[in-house]
C-alpha positions as semicolon CSV with decimal commas, in nm:
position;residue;x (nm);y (nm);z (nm)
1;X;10,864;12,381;14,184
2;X;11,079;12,343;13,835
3;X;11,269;12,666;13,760
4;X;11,143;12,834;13,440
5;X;11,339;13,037;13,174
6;X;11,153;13,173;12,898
7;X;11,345;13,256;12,547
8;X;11,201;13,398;12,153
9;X;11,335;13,056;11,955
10;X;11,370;13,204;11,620
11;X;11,264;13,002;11,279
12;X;11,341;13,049;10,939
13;X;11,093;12,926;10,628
14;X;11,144;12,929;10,259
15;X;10,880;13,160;10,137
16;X;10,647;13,429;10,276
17;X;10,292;13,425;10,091
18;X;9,925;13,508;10,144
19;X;9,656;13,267;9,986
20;X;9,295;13,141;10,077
21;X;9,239;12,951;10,371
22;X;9,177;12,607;10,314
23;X;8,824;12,449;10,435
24;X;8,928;12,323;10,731
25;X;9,068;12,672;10,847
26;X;8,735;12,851;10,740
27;X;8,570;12,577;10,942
28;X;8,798;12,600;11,226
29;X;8,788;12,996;11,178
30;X;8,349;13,006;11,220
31;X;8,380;12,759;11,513
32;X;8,609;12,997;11,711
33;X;8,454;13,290;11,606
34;X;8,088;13,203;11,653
35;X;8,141;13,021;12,047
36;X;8,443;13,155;12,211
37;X;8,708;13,383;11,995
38;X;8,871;13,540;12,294
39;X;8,951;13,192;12,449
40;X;9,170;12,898;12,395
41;X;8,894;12,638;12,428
42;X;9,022;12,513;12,044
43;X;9,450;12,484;12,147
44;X;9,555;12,127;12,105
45;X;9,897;12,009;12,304
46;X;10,113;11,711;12,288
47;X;10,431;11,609;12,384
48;X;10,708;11,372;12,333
49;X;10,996;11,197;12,550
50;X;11,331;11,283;12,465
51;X;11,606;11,088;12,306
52;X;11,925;11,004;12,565
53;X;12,266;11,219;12,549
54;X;12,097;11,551;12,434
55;X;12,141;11,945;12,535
56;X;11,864;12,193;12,553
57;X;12,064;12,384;12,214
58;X;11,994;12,078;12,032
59;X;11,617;12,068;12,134
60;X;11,580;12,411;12,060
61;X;11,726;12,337;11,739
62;X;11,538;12,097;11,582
63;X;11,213;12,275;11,683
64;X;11,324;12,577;11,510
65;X;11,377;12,353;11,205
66;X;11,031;12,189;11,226
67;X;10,879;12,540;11,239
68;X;11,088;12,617;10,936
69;X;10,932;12,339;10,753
70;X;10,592;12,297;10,787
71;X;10,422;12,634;10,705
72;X;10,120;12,600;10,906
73;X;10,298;12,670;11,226
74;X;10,422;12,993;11,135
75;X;10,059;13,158;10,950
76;X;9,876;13,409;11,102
77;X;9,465;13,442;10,976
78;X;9,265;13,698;10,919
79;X;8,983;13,817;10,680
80;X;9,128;13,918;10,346
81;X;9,021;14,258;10,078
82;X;8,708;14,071;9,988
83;X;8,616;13,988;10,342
84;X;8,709;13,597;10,288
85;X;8,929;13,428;10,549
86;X;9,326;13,394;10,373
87;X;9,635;13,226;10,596
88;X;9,966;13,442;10,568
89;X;10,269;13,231;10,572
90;X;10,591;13,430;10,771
91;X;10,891;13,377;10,599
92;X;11,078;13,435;10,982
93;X;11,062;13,496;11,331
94;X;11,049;13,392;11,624
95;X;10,830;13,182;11,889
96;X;10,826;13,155;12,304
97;X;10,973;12,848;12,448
98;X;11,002;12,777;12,801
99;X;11,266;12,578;12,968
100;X;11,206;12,425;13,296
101;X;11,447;12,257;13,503
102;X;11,289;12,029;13,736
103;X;11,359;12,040;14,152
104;X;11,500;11,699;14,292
105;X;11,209;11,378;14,341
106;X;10,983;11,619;14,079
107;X;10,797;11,458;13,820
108;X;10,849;11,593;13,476
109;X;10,493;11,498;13,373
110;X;10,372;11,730;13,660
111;X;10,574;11,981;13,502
112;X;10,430;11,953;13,176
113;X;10,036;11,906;13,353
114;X;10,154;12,264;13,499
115;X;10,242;12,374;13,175
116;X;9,958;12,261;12,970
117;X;9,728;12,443;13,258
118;X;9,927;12,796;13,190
119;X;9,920;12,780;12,803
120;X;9,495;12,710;12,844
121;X;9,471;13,044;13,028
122;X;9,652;13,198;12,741
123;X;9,488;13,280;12,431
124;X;9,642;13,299;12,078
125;X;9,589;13,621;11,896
126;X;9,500;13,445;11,521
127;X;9,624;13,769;11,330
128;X;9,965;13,721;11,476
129;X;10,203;13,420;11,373
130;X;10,323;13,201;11,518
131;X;10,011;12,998;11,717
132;X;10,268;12,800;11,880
133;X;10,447;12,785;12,166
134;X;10,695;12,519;12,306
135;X;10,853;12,401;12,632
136;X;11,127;12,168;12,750
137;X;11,186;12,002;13,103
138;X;11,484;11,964;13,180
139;X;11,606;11,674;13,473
140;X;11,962;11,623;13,638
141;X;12,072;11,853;13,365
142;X;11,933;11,675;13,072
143;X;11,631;11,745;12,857
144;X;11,374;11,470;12,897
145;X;11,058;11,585;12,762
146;X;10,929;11,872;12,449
147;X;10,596;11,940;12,420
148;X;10,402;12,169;12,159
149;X;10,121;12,422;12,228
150;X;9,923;12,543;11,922
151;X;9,625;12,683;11,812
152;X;9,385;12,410;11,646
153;X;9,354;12,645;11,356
154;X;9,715;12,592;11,290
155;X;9,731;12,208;11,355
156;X;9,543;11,930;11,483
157;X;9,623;11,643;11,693
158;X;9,718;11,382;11,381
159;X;9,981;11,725;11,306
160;X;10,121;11,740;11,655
161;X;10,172;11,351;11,658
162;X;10,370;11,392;11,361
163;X;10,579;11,659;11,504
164;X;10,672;11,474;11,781
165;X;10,799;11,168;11,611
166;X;11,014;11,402;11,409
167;X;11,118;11,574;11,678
168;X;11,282;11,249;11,882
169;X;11,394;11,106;11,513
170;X;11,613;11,435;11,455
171;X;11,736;11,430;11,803
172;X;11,814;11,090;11,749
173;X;11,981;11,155;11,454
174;X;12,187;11,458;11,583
175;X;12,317;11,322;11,925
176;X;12,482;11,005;11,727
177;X;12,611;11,216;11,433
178;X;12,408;11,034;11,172
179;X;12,275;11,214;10,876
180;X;11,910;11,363;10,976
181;X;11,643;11,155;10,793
182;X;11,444;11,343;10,494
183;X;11,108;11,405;10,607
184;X;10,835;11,223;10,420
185;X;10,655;11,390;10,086
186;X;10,385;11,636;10,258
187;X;10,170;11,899;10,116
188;X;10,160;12,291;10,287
189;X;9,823;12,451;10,353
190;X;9,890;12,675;10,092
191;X;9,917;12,409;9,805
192;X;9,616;12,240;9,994
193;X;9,370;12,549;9,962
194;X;9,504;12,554;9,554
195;X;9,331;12,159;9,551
196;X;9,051;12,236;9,680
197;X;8,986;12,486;9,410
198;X;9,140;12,293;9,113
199;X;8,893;12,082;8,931
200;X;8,998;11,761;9,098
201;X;8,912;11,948;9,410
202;X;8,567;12,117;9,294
203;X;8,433;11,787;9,227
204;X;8,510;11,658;9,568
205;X;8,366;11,943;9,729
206;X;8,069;11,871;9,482
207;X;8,049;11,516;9,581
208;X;8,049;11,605;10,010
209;X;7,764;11,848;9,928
210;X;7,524;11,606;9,813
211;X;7,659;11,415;10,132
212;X;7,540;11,690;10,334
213;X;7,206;11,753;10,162
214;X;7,141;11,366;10,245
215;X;7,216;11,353;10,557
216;X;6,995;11,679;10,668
217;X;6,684;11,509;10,488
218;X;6,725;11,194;10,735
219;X;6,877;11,368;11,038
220;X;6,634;11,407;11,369
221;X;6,542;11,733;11,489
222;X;6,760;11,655;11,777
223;X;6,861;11,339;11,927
224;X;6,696;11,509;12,268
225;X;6,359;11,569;12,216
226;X;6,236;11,652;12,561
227;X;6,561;11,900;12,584
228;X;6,360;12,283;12,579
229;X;6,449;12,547;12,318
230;X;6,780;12,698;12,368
231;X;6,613;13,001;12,498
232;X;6,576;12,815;12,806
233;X;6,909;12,826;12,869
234;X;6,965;13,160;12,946
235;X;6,690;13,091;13,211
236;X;6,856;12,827;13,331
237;X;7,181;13,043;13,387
238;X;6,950;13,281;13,657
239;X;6,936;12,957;13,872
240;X;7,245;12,982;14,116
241;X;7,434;12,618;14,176
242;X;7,337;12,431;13,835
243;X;7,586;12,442;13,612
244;X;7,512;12,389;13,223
245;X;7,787;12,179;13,120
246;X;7,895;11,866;13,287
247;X;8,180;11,635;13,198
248;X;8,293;11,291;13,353
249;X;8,539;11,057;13,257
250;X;8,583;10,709;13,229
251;X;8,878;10,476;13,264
252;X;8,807;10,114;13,193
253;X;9,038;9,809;13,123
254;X;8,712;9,624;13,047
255;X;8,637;9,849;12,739
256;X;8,977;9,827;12,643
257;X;8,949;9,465;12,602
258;X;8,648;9,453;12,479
259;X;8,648;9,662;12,133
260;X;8,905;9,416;11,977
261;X;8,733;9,078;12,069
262;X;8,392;9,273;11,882
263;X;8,545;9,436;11,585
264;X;8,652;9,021;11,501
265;X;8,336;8,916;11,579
266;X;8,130;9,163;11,446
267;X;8,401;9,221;11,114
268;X;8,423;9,563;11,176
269;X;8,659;9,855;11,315
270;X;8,731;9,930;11,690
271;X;8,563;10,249;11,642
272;X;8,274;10,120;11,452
273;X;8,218;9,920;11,767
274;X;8,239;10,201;11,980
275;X;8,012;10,396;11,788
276;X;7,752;10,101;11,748
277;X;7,739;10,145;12,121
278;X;7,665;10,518;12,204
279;X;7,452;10,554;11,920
280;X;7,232;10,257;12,035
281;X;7,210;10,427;12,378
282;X;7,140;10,747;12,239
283;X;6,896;10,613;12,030
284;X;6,702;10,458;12,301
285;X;6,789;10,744;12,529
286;X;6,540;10,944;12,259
287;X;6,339;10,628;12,140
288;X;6,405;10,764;11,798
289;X;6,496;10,460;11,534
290;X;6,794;10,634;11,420
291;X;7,117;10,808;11,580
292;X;7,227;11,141;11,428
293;X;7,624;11,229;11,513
294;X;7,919;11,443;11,424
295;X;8,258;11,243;11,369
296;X;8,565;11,448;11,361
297;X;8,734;11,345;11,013
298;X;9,139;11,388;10,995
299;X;9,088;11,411;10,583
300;X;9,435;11,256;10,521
301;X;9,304;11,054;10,224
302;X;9,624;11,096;10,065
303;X;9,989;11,029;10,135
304;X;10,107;11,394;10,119
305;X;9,868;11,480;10,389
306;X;9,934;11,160;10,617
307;X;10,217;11,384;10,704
308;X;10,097;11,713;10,648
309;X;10,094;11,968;10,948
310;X;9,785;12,159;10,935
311;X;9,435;12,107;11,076
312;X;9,233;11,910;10,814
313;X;9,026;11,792;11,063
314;X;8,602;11,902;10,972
315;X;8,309;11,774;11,128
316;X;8,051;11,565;10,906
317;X;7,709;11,442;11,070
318;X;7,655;11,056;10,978
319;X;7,279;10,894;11,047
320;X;7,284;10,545;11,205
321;X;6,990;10,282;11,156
322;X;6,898;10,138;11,445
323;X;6,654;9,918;11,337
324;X;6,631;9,535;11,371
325;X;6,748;9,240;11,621
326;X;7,080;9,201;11,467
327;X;7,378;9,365;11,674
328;X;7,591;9,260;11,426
329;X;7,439;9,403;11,113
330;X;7,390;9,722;11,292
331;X;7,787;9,725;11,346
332;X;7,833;9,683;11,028
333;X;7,567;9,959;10,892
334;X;7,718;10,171;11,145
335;X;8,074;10,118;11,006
336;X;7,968;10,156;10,647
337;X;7,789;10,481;10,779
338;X;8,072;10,616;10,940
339;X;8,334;10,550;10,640
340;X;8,077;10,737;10,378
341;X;8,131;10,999;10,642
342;X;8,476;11,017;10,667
343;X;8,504;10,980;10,281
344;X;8,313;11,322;10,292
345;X;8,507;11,477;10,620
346;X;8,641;11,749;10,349
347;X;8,352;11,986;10,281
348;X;8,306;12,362;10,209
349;X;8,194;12,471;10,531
350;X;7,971;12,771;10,393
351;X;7,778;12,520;10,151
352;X;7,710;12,279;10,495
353;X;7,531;12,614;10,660
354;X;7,316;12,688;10,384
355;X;7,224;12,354;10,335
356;X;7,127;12,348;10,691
357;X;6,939;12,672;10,704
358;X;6,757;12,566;10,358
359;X;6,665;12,207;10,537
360;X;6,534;12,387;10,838
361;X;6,328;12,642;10,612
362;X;6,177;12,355;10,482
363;X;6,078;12,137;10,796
364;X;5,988;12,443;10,978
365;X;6,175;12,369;11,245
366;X;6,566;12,411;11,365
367;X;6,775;12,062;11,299
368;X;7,049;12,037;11,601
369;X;7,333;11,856;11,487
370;X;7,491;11,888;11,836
371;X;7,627;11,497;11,929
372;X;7,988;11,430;11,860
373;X;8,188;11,170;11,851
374;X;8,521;11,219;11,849
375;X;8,766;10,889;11,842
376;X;9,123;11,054;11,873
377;X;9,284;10,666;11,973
378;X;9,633;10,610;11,789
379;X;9,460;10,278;11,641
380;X;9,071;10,408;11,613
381;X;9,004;10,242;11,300
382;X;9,208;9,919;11,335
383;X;9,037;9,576;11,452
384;X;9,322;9,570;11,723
385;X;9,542;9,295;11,648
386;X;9,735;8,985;11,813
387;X;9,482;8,750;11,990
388;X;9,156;8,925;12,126
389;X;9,131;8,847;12,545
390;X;8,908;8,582;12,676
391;X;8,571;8,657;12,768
392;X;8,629;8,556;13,156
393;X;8,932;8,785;13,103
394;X;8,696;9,104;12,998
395;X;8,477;9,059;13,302
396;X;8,745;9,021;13,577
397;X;8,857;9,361;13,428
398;X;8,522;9,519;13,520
399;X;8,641;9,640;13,918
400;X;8,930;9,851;13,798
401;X;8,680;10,118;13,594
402;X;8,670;10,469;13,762
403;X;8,455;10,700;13,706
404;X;8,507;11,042;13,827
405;X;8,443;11,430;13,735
406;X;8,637;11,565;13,438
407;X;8,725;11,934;13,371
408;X;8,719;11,917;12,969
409;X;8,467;12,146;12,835
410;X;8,269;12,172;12,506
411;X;7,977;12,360;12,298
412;X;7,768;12,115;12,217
413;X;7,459;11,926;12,386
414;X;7,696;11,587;12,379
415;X;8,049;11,523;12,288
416;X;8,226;11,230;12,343
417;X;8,610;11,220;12,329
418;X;8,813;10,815;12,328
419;X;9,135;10,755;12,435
420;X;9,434;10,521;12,446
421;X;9,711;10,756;12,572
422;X;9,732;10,506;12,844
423;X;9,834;10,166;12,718
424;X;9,610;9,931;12,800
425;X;9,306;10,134;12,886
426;X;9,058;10,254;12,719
427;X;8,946;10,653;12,851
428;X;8,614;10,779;12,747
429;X;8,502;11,124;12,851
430;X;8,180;11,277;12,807
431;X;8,071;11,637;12,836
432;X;7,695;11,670;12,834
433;X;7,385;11,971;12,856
434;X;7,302;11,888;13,144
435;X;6,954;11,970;13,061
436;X;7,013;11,686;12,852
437;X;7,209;11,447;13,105
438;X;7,199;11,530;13,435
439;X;7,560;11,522;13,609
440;X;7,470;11,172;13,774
441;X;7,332;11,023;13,443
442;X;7,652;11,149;13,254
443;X;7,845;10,890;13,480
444;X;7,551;10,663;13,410
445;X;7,595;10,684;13,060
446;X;7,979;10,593;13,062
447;X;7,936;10,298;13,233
448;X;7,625;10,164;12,989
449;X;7,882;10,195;12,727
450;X;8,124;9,952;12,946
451;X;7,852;9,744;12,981
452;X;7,706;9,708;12,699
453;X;8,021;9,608;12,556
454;X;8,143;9,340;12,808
455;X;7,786;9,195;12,772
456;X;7,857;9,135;12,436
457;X;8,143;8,966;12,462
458;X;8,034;8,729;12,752
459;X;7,702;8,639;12,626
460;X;7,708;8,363;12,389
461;X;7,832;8,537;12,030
462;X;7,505;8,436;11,909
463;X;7,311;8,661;12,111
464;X;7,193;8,944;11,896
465;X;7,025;9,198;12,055
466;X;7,148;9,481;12,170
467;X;7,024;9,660;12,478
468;X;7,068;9,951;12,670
469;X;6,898;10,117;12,996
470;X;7,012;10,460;13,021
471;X;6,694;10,717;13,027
């Protein structure tokens, strides 16, 4: 077992202020507070390898510098005079680090599994900055691996990506003795929560609104109509052995291969073709003509927030047609669908509620919006590139899928996470109701996806149809 030190890195920032919090931090704020506030179900970690030739001081280092320089890492929230959410920027201080030095023959990546499993058990208190904590492993005497821990109300994943290529690019830079690279133009949360209320800002806001108000007048109920009230999960809970949340995950080199040779075909994005699947399923899971989902939008429409650290990320619901023969029109609804959406990912979060409430007031009737889709791959939105595989290539990939029992964990009735952390493989994992799916359906449903997309590509591309035979 790796030997562990912990040490208070202390930062030092420009400024210390107190200003509104932004959308997304009012949005990530209501989420925490309304399903589990004393919990770190919403921390997000990442990690990076290390550069060759450096020392743990220069590690610790340049982490103290990156917490120096983007804001969001060193805010504590908290409701302000009026009662409204506000972020308060610490000029300085200091934040935990841990350095473990790894036993001979031990993998650093177990390490870090051990690490991430710690920080989960340890929630962030949100009125105190900073929501992050840090760690380094340390092998034959040489750092090899950092990795962040923070509170998704400080940053999301697109932030801690960032981080990490600026952490091994001012390593980099240090160990050889060249000049450390400027960081690219980025905007604080601060100056982002001052947009949003400028005029520029107002009218964007304006513009997701009428989004919202849309999409609630063509959304389903629920995209599980036999699923009871929610009351009946509380009896549910007095029956011993049945758990209410199930998740399975899904490793397939099949899927992997598959999105790319599509998204040509079809003249759409990988993700569009991803989501043209599981809403189809869905769809004729609940034999409804349309599909009702929530994509997770990054909202870095601009440059200075392609680099921003901060969570941006919202939630916006986006209604899928389903109708007609044509697979590949419905990719291609479904993509235009799902970039409106994103186009609208920044949102007042107070205006979406009432808008919801006011919808349900007039149906009569509550309007789940509890099916997520959440595409987190490096490349989501690209078509893949280089030279799509070979259809006989796609199918001989089919017997390395596994299937197994997942421990991630979610709110909602269905969420759906993708992944390409793993090069070459593509990593679905689904946590369901299981009022909704059953635990052996949830592994059904993972592999429909698999093969409804590998039937695509080996059928002749002018097969059209789309089917599906989850139930």
């Amino acid at each position: 077992m790796a030997e562990i030190v912990r040490s208070r890195t202390p930062f030092y920032g420009r400024r210390s202020v107190t200003a509104p919090a932004t959308c997304a931090q009012r949005h990530m704020w209501n989420l925490i507070q309304r399903q589990l506030p004393d919990a770190s179900f919403y921390d997000v970690s990442h990690w990076a390898g290390l550069p060759p030739h450096a020392a743990v001081p220069d590690v610790l280092t340049v982490l103290s510098e990156l917490v120096g320089r983007y804001e969001a890492l060193r805010t504590a929230f908290g409701p302000g005079p009026e009662g409204t959410l506000t972020q308060r920027v610490l000029r300085s201080g200091t934040f935990e680090t841990e350095i473990a030095a790894t036993e001979p023959g031990e993998d650093p990546r177990d390490v870090l599994r051990a690490w991430r499993r710690r920080m989960r058990q340890t929630a962030f208190d949100l009125t105190t900055a900073p929501l992050l904590r840090a760690m380094v492993v340390v092998a034959d005497g040489a750092p090899v691996l950092a990795a962040f821990h923070v509170s998704h109300l400080a940053a999301d994943l697109m932030s801690l990506r960032h981080l990490a290529a600026e952490l091994t690019r001012l390593l980099a830079a240090r160990t050889t003795g060249r000049p450390a690279p400027s960081p690219a133009a980025f905007r604080q949360p601060v100056e982002q929560a001052e947009y949003e209320r400028s005029p520029r800002g107002q009218a964007l806001l304006a513009r997701s609104r009428a989004y919202w108000r849309d999409q609630l007048a063509t959304a389903p109920a629920t995209m599980f109509p036999a699923l009871a009230a929610r009351a009946a999960r509380a009896a549910r809970a007095a029956e011993p052995g049945v758990p209410d949340r199930y998740s399975a995950v899904m490793d397939s080199r099949a899927a992997f291969l598959a999105l790319p040779v599509l998204a040509e075909r079809w003249r759409v994005s990988t993700s569009a073709v991803l989501l043209t699947a599981v809403a189809t399923l869905l769809g004729r899971r609940a034999g409804l003509p349309v599909c009702t989902l929530r994509l997770l939008a990054a909202n870095r429409f601009t440059p200075e927030l392609r680099c921003a650290v901060a969570n941006l990320h919202q939630e916006v619901p986006v209604t899928i047609d389903l109708t007609g023969d044509s697979v590949p029109a419905l990719a291609r609804r479904a993509f235009a669908a799902c970039t409106t959406a994103y186009a609208n990912g920044l949102y007042d979060p107070d205006h979406a509620e009432e808008l919801l409430r006011a919808a349900e007031r007039e149906r009569g009737t509550g309007i789940s919006l509890s099916c997520c889709f959440n595409d987190i791959r490096a490349a989501h939105e690209t078509r893949g590139g280089g030279r799509p595989a070979p259809a006989h290539a796609v199918r001989a990939a089919l017997p390395d899928t596994v299937v197994t029992r997942h421990p991630f964990t979610e709110g909602e009735d269905f969420f759906l996470v993708a992944d390409d952390e793993e090069p070459g493989w593509l990593r679905l994992v689904l946590n369901a109701d299981t009022r909704a799916f059953p635990p052996p359906e949830v592994h059904t449903f993972l592999r429909d996806i698999e093969r409804l997309l590998v039937e695509h590509v080996v059928d002749a591309p002018q097969q059209t149809r789309m089917t599906g035979r989850s139930a």
